[in-house]
C-alpha positions in Angstrom: 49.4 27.4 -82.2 50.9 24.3 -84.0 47.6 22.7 -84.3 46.8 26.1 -86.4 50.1 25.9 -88.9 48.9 21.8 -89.6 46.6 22.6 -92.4 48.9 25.3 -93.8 51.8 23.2 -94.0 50.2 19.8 -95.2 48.8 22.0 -97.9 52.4 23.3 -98.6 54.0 19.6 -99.1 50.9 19.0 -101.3 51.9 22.0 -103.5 55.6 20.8 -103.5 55.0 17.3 -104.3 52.6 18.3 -107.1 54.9 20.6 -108.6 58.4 18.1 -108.1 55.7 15.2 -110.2 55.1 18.0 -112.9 59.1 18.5 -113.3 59.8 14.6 -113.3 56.9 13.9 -115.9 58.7 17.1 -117.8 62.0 15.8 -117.7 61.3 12.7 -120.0 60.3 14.7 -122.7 57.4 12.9 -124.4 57.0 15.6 -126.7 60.1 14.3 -128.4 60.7 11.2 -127.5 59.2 9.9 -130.9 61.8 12.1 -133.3 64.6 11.1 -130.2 64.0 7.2 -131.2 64.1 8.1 -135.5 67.2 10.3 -134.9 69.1 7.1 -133.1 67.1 4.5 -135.4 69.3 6.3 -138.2 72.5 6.1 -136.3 71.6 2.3 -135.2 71.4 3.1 -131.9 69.1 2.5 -128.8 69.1 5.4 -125.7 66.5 3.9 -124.0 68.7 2.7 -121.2 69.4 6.6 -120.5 65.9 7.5 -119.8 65.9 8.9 -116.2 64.6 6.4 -114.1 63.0 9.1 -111.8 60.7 9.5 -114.3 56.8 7.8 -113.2 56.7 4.4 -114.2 53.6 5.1 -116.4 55.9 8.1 -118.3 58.6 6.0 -118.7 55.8 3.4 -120.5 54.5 5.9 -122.7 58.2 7.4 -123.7 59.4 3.9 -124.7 56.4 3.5 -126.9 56.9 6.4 -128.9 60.8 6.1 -128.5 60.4 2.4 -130.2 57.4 4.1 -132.9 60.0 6.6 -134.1 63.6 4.4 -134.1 61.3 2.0 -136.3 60.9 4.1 -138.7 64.9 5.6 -138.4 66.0 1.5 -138.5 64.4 1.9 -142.3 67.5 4.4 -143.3 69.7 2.2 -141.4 69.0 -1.4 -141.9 70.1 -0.9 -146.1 70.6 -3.8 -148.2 73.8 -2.1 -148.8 74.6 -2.6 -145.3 73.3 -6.0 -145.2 75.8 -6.7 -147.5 79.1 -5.4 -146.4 78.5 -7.2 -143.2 78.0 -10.2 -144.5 80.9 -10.1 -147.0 83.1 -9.1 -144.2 82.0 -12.1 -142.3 80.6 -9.8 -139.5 77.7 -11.0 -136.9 74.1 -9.4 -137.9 73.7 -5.8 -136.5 71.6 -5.9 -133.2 69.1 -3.7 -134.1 68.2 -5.1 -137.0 68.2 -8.7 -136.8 64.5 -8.6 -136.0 63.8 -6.9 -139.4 62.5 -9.6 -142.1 63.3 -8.1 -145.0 67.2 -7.2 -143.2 67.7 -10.7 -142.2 66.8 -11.9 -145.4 69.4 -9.1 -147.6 71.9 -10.5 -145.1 71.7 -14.6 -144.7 71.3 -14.2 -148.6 74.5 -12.2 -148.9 76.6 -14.3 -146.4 75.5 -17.3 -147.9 76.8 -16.0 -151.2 80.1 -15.0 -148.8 80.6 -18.5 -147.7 80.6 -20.7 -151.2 80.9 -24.8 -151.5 84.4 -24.1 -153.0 85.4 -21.9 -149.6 84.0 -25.0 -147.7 86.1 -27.2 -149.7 89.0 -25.5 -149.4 88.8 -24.6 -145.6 87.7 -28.4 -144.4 91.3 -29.1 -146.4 92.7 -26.8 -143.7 91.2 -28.1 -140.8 89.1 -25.2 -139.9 86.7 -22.8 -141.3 88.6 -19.5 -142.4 85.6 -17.9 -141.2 84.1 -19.6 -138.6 80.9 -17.3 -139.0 80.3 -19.7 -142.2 79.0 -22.3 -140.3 75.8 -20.9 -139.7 75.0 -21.4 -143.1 73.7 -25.0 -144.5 75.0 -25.3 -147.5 78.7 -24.4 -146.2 78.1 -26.1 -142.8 77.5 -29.1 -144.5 80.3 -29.5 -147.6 82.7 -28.1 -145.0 81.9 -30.9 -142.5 82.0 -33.6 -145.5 85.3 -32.6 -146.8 86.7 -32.7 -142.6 85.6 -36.6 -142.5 88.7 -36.9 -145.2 91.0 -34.9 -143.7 90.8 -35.8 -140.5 92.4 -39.0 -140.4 95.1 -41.0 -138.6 97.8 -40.1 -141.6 97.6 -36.2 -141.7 97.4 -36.3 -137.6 100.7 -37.3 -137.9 101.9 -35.4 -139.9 100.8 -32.8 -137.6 102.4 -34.4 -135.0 105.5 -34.6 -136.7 105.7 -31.3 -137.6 104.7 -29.7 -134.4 101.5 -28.4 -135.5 98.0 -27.9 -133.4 95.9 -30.4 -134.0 93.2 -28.9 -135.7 90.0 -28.6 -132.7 87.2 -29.1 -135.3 88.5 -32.8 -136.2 88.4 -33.1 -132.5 85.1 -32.8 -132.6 84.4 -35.5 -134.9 84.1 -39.5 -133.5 87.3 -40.2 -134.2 88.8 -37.7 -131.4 90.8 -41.1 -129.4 92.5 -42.5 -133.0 93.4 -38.9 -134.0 95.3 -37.9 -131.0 96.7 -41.0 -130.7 98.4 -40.7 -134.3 99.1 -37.1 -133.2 101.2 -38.3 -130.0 102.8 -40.8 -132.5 103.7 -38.2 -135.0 105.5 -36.1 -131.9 107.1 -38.8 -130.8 109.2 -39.7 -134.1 109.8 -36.3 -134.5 111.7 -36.2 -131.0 113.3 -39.4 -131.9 114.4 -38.3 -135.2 116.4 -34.7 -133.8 117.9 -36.9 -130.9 119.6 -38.9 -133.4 120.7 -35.8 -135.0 121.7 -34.0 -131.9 123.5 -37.6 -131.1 125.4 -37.7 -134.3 126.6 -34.1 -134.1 127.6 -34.7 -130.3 129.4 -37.7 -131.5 131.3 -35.3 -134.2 132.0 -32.5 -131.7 133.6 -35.4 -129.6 135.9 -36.6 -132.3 136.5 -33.3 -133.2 137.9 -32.0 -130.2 139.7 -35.5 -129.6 141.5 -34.8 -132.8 142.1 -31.2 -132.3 144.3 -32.4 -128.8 146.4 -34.7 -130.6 147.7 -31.8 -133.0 151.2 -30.3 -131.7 151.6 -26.7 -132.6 154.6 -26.0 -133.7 154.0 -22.0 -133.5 152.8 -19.3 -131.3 150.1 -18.3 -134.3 149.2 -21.8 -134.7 149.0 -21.7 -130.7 146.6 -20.0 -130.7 144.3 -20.5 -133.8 144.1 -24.2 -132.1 143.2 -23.2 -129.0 140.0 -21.0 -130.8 139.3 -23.9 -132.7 138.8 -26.2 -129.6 137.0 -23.2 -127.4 134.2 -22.8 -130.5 134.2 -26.8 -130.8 133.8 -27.4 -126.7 131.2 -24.4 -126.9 128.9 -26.2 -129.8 129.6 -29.4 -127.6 127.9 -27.8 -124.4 125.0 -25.8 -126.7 124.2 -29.1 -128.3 124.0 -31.5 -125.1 121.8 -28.9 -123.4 119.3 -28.9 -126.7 119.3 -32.8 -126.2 118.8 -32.7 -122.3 116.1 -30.5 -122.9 114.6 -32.6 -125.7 114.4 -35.5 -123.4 112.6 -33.7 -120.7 109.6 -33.3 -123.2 
């Protein structure tokens, strides 16, 4: 009797599995996968990664061809000049999806270049660093920008930078004169600690001869009494504040 229901029921998983291929091949919807791709070429967007991967491999081939056919012709509406241009100017990277678009790439590296002028390379290499880094893919910035960053980086304004306690900039270490530069830098540093330790001596040295003189004064009132003893509370305070900012100093 089972060898009887064999026939039936291989002929029933042949239906099944039939029909289930019919509903996958269905449910990538090659009718529209061609206006799909224009509607998200418009947006700048690619959905292709959403494409059910149940789908048959040789669906899934023929949906991404039409997908790609019809977000071609939507990247025309999207990839502007306009938009070429406000990226650029607002120093942003090139959009994905349309960096591999001639005539886009060209409306934007024109633009940008435009964006990022000599005079902006001249003025950002006197800063240390480009204001937009983006810039540096350009030539003609790339290369009056690193000119003008042989002059400032030297062993004078590394210094200075020391001294004042600012970052040395990272693009002049870049250059071949990394060692000198943060050797001058260390140097600059180095005086300015020196120079508040003598200030922070000296005012410890006042504080000192401040309270010394403030203990030698007899009050000869209650009122008085008291203003002194303020006087050398606010004075032994400033003394302890000040010899913990010149412990600390040292410590650096």
């Amino acid at each position: 009797m089972h060898f009887k229901l064999l026939p039936f029921l291989l002929g029933f998983f042949i239906l099944v599995s039939c029909s289930s291929h019919k509903k996958v091949v269905n449910s990538c919807n090659l009718d529209k996968a061609r206006l799909k791709g224009q509607k998200d070429g418009e947006l700048g967007i690619n959905h292709l990664n959403h494409l059910s991967p149940k789908c048959s491999y040789e669906t899934q081939i023929e949906y991404k061809e039409k997908y790609l056919d019809g977000q071609k012709k939507g990247l025309k509406n999207y990839c502007t000049l306009k938009r070429a241009q406000l990226r650029a100017n607002s120093h942003l990277e090139i959009d994905k999806v349309c960096e591999d678009i001639a005539q886009y790439k060209k409306w934007y590296d024109a633009s940008l270049m435009n964006s990022c002028s000599i005079k902006q390379a001249k003025i950002d290499s006197k800063q240390g660093q480009p204001k937009h880094p983006l810039c540096l893919k350009t030539k003609t910035y790339s290369k009056f920008f690193n000119l003008g960053l042989l002059k400032h980086c030297n062993k004078r304004q590394a210094y200075r930078d020391g001294f004042e306690e600012k970052k040395l900039s990272e693009y002049c270490l870049l250059t071949n004169k990394k060692e000198v530069l943060l050797k001058s830098y260390q140097e600059g540093l180095n005086k300015r600690l020196e120079t508040e330790n003598t200030k922070l001596e000296r005012k410890v040295d006042e504080l000192n001869t401040q309270i010394k003189k403030l203990k030698k004064i007899k009050p000869t009132s209650k009122e008085q009494k008291r203003r002194l003893e303020i006087e050398k509370t606010k004075a032994s305070k400033e003394l302890l504040k000040t010899l913990h900012a010149l412990g600390k100093k040292n410590k650096l």
